[in-house]
C-alpha positions as CSV (number, residue, x, y, z in Angstrom):
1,X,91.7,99.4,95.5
2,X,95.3,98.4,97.0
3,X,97.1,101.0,98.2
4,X,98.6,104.0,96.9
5,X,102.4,103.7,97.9
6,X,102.1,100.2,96.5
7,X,101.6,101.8,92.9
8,X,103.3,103.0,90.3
9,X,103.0,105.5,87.7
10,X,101.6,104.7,84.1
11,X,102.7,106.9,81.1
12,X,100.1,109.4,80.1
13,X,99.4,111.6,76.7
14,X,97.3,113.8,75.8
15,X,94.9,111.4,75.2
16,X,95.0,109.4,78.5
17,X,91.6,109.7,80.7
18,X,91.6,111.9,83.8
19,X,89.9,110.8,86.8
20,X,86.0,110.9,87.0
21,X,84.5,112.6,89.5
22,X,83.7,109.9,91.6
23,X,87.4,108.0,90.9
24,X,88.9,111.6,92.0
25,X,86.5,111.3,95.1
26,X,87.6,107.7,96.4
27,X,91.4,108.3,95.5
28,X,91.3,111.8,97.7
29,X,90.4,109.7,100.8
30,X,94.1,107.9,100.3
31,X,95.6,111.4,100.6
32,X,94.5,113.2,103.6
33,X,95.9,116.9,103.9
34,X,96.5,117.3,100.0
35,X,94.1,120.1,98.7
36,X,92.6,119.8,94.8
37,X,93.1,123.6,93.6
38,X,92.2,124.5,90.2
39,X,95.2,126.9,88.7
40,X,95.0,128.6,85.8
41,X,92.1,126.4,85.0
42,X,93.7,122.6,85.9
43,X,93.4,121.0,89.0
44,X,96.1,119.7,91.0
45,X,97.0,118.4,94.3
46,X,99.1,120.7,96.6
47,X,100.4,120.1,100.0
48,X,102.9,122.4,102.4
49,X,105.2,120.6,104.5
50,X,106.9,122.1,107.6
51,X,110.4,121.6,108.4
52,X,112.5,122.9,111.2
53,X,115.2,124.5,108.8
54,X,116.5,124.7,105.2
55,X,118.6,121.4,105.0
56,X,115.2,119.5,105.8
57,X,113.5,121.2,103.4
58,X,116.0,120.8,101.1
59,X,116.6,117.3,101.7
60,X,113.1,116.5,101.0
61,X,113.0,118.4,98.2
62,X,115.6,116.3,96.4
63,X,114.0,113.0,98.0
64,X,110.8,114.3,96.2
65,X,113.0,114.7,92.6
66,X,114.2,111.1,92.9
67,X,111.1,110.0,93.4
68,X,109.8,111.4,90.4
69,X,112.7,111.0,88.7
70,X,112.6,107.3,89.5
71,X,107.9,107.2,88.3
72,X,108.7,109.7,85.4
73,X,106.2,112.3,86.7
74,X,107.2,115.6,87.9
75,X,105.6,118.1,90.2
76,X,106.5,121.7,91.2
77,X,108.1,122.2,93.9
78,X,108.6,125.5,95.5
79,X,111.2,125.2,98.8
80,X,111.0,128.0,101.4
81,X,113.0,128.2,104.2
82,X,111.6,125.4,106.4
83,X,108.8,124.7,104.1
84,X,108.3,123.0,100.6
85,X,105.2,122.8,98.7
86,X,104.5,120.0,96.4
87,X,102.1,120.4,93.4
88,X,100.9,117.5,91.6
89,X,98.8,117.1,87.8
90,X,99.2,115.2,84.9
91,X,100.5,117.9,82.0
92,X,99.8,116.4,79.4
93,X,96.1,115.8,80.2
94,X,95.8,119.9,81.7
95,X,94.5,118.1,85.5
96,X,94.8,115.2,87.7
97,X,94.9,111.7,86.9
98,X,95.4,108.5,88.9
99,X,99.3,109.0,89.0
100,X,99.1,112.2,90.8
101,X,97.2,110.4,94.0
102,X,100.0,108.0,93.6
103,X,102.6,110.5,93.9
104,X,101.1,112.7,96.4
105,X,100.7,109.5,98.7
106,X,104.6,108.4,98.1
107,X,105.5,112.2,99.0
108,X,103.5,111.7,102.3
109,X,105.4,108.4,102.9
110,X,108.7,110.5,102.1
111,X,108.1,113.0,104.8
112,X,107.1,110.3,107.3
């Protein structure tokens, strides 16, 4: 499997496939720190990062948006005052699929 950050989204429906268990296995070892959560019955991929103030936290915040503005897949974000939590699942399927690893390895790679 090539890397994560060297990846890029592919458009989902309703229809596309999740990942398997197994597929969800392997692709969580490319994303250390990100937790798989089930909320209100789908599972995503949610991670807190620490900052030392607002603008930080901001600023990654909108580095995170162009980034998913730029794959077409969107998380939720919620930004704290030095803190942001990113939130990752495919809507359309109601859980995760291969393009949420992606994303949740080019946010890491944003916050580096």
């Amino acid at each position: 499997m090539s890397v994560l950050t060297e990846q890029h989204c592919e458009a989902c429906n309703a229809e596309s496939p999740g990942v398997s268990d197994e597929e969800k296995r392997m692709l969580h070892k490319g994303v250390p720190g990100w937790s798989i959560l089930k909320v209100s019955g789908e599972e995503q991929l949610r991670k807190e990062f620490e900052f030392r103030n607002f603008a930080q936290a901001l600023a990654f915040t909108s580095k995170v948006g162009e980034m998913a503005e730029a794959e077409d897949h969107h998380p939720a974000i919620l930004l704290e005052y030095g803190k942001v939590t990113v939130s990752w699942w495919t809507h359309a399927i109601g859980g995760l699929h291969k393009n949420d690893f992606i994303m949740a390895a080019l946010t890491d790679a944003a916050y580096h």
